[in-house]
C-alpha positions in Angstrom: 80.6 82.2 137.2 80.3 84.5 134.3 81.0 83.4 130.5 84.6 86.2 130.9 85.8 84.4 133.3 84.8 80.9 132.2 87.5 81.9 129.1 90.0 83.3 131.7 90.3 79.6 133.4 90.1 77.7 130.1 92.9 80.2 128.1 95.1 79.6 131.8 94.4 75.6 131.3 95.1 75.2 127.8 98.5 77.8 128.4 99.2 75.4 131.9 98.5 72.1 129.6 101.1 73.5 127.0 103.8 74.4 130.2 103.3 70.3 131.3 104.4 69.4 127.8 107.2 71.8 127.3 108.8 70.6 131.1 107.7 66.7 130.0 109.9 67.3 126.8 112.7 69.0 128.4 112.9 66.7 131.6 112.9 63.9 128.1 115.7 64.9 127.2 117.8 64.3 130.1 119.6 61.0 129.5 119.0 58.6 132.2 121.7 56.1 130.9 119.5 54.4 128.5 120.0 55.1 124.8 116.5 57.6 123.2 116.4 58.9 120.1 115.1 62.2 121.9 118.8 62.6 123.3 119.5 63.7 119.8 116.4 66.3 119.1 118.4 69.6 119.3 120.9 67.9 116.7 120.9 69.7 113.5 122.4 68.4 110.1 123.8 71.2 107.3 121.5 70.0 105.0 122.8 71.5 101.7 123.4 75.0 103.8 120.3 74.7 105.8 120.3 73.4 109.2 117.8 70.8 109.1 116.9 68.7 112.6 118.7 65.0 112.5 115.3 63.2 112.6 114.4 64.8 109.2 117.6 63.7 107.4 117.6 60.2 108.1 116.0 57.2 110.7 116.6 57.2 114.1 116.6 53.9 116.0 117.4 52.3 118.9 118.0 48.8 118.7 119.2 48.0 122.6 119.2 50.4 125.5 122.6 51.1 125.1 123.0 52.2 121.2 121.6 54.8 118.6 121.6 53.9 115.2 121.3 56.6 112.8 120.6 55.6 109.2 120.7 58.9 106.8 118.7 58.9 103.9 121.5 60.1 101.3 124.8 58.5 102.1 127.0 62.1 101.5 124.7 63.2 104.9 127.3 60.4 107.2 129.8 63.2 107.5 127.4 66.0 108.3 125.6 64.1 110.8 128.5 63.0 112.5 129.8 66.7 112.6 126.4 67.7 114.1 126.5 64.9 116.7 130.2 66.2 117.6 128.9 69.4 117.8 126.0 68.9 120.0 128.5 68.3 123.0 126.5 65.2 124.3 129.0 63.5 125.8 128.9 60.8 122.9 131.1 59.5 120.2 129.7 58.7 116.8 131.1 55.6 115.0 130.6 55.7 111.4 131.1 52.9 109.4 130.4 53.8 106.1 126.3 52.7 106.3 125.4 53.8 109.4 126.2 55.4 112.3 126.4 54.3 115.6 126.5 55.9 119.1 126.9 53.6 121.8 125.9 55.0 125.0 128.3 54.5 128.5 126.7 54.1 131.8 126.3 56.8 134.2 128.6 57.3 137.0 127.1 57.9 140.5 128.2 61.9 140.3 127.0 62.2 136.5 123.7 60.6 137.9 123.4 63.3 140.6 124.3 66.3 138.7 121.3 65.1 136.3 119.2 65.2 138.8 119.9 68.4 140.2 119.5 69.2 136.0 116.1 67.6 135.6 114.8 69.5 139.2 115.9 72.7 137.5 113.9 72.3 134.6 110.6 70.6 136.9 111.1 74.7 138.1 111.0 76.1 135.7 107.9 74.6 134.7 106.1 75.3 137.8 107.9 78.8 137.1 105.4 78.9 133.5 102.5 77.4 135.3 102.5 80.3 138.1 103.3 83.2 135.1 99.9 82.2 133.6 98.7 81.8 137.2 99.3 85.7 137.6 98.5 86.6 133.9 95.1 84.4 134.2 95.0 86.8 137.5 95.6 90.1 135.8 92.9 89.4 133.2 90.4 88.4 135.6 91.1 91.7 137.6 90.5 93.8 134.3 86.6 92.4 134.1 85.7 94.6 136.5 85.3 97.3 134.1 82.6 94.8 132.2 80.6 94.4 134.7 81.7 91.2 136.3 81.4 91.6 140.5 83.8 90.9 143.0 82.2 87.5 144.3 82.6 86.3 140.8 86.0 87.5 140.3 87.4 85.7 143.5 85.6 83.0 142.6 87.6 83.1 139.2 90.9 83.7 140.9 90.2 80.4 143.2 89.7 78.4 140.2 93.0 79.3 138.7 94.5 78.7 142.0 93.1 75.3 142.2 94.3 74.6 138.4 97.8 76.2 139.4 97.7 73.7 142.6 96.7 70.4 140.1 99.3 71.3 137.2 101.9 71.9 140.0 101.5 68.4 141.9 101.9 67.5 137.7 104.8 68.6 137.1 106.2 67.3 140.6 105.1 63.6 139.5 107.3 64.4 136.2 109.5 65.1 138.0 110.0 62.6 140.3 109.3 59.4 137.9 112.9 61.3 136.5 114.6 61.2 139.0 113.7 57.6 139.7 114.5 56.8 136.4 118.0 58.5 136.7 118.9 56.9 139.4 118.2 53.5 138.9 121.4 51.6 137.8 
């Protein structure tokens, strides 16, 4: 295989590596019923008129699998945070008792259970959507060294390496997947 399309399957690799960790973080986010401080990663703090992420403003803890505790840095952030919190529509209520604040976490219902489910398969495609976009972009590219020289052997022989990567990262994110769903639905 030539040294252009050597690049072509490590650049679609690296992009598919990148798609696993953005569907990993997203399907992370999806609360299974057990208190994580990545529930609260798209919280953002007014941070003297900036919006600053919650994990930069104070410590984020959980001290049993049902409860958040968030301990902000500067006492006058209490307010803001719980605002943010509030905000973020997560279902949650903050309690704040002057210190800290606390989030206690209920347990999921059987339909809230289901409907995060249905929520984390959404997200498992639309990372096997990203890993075939740089299937068909690695594709593309590959296609385009014909004008450099490179023959057709080589170039299918490119192409089936990026459709043996696509196959690999795909069984991926279906194991992410699935280990979420099991962890949803366990009670």
């Amino acid at each position: 295989m030539s040294e252009l399309i050597k690049k072509q399957v490590t650049d679609a690799k690296a992009a598919m590596d990148r798609a696993i960790d953005h569907a990993d973080g997203e399907l992370n986010k999806i609360r299974a019923g057990k208190a994580s401080p990545s529930m609260l990663d798209d919280v953002y703090v007014d941070y003297y008129g900036t919006a600053t992420p919650l994990s930069q403003v104070g410590s984020v803890n959980t001290p049993d699998a049902r409860t958040i505790v968030i301990q902000p840095w500067e006492k006058s952030l209490l307010g803001p945070i719980e605002k943010a919190i509030m905000e973020a529509n997560l279902g949650v209520n903050p309690q704040n008792d002057g210190v800290i604040i606390r989030i206690n976490v209920p347990p999921l219902t059987e339909e809230r259970r289901r409907d995060l489910v249905k929520k984390a398969k959404g997200e498992a495609e639309n990372g096997k959507i990203a890993i075939r976009n740089v299937r068909k972009d690695a594709n593309e590219k590959i296609r385009k060294l014909k004008a450099e020289g490179v023959s057709e052997d080589e170039m299918k022989a490119g192409e089936a390496e990026i459709q043996k990567l696509t196959d690999a990262y795909i069984i991926k994110v279906d194991q992410l997947s699935e280990a979420k769903e099991k962890d949803i639905m366990t009670v």
